[in-house]
N, C-alpha and C positions, 0 to 999 in steps of 0.2 A: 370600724363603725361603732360610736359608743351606743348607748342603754338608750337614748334620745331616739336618736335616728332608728335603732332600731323598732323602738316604741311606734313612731309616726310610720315606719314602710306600713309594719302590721294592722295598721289601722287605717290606715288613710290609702295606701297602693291598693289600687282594683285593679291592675294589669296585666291579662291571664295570657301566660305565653306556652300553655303547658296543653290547650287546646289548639285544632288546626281545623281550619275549613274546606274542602272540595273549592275548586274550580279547574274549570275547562278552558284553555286557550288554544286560537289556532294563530299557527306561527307561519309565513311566504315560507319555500322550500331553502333558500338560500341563506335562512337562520337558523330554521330546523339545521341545517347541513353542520353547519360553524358549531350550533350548539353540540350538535354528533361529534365533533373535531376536538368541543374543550372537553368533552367527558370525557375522551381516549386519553387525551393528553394529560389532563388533572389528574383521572384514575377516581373520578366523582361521578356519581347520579345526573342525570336530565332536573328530576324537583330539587335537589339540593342548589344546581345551578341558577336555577330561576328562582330562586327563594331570594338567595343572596344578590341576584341581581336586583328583584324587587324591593328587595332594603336599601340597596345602593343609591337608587333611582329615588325613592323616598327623599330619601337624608336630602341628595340632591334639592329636589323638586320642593322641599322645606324651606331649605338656603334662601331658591329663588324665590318663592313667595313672602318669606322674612323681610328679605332686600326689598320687597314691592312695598312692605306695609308701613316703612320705618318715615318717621316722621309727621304726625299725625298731623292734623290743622285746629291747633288750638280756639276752641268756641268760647264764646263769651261768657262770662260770670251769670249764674242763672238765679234766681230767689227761691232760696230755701224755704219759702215760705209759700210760696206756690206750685202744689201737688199737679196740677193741670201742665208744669211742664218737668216733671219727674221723667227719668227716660229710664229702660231697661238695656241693661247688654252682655253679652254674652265676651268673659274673659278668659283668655287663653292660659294656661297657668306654666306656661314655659317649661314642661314636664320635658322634654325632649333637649335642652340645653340644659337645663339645671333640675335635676331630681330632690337635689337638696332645699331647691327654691319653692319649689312645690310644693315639700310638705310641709317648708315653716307656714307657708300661707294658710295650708289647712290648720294650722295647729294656733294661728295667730290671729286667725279670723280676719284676713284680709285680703283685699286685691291689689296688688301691687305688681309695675314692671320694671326692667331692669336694664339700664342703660343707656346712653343719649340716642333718642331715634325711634325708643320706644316707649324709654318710661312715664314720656309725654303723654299719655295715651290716658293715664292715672288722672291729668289736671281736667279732663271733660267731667269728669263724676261729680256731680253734687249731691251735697245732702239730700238724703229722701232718695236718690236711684238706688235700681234694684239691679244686681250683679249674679249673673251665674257662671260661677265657673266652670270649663271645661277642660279636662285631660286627653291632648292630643292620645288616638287610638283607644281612649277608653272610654269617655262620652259627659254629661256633664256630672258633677259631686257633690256641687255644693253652692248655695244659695247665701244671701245675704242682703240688708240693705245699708248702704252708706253713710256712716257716720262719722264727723269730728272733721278737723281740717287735713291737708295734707300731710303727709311724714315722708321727710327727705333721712334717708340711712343710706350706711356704706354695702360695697355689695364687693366681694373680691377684693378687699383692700382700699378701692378706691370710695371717698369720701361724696355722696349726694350722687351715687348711683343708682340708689335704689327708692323709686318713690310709690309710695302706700294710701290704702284709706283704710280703715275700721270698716268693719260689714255688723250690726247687729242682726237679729232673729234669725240666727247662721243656723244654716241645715245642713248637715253630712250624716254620713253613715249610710243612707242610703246606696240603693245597688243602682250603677251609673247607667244615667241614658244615654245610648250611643247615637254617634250619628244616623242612624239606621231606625232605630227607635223615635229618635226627634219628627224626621221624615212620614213616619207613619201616623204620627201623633197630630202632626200639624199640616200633613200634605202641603208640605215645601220643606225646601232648604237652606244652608246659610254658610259663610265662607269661613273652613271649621280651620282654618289656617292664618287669619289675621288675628294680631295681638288682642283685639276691640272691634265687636261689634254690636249694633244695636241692634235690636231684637223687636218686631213687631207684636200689638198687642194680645192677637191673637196666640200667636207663638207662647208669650210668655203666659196666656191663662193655662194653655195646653200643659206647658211645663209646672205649673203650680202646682196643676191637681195630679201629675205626675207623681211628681216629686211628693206631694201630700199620701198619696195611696202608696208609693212603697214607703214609705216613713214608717205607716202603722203597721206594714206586712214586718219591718224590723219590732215593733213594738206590739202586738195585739192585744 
């Protein structure tokens, strides 16, 4: 890992894997049982099992929601010139597939996705929308508004994989609002697994003055 990367985890990573939560699950006896059967046989714990199961079933349960999202429906060119149809949305920042993709975003100031299927996703934004991004399991980071035309760059070797926008008046640093946080903030939710989504404007006042009040808790 060179001087860079490490530079951006330190800064930009909020991903705390070093704390653990309590929960309670009841399990039919017929799984309890099997589960009793892999711990003799692994020579493993009951919570270590179902830890690893639970990440398993993640990753999974990712995949399939990825495969659902891919291929957006491209909308039509909208004028930049008119605030009254400025949209806001909340963007995934593919922490979960590419960590290295993540932090260039943080560090580059932009929203960008990656791949045909999704990086389509990038051509809705016009100038003047407002984007927040969000880190799968860790909540959103970082704010911007859309600026300049599209940028098609390479991603993994392959040539106009990777398409961008510019975000100016970028906010990071802040300490992330989690999905859990949002929900309470805004009393609703939002599908924290699609590439792109728009955000109502409720939602996003809530997230402003969020996002504004821990800003000055980093700076007082």
């Amino acid at each position: 890992m060179g001087i860079r990367e490490i530079l951006a985890k330190s800064i930009f990573d909020q991903t705390d894997e070093s704390t653990t939560v309590p929960l309670s699950i009841r399990l039919p006896h017929n799984l309890n049982n099997e589960l009793e059967e892999l711990t003799q046989t692994l020579d493993k714990s009951k919570s270590f099992l179902l830890l690893e199961f639970v990440k398993a079933g993640i990753i999974e349960t990712n995949k399939l929601l990825e495969e659902k999202a891919m291929n957006p429906q491209i909308e039509e060119k909208r004028d930049p010139e008119n605030f009254i149809k400025y949209k806001k949305f909340m963007l995934n920042t593919n922490f979960n597939n590419d960590k290295s993709s993540h932090f260039a975003m943080l560090e580059e100031k932009e929203a960008a996705a990656f791949r045909k299927g999704w990086k389509e996703y990038i051509c809705n934004l016009a100038e003047g929308d407002k984007v927040y991004l969000y880190q799968s399991g860790v909540g959103f980071i970082a704010s911007g508004t859309v600026t300049g035309d599209l940028i098609k760059g390479e991603y993994h070797g392959k040539a106009d994989e990777k398409y961008s926008k510019k975000l100016k008046d970028f906010k990071v640093g802040f300490k992330a609002i989690s999905a859990k946080d949002f929900k309470a903030l805004t009393n609703n939710g939002a599908n924290f697994r699609m590439t792109m989504v728009e955000l109502t404007s409720k939602q996003v006042m809530k997230l402003d003055e969020e996002i504004d009040r821990r800003m000055k808790l980093n700076n007082p």
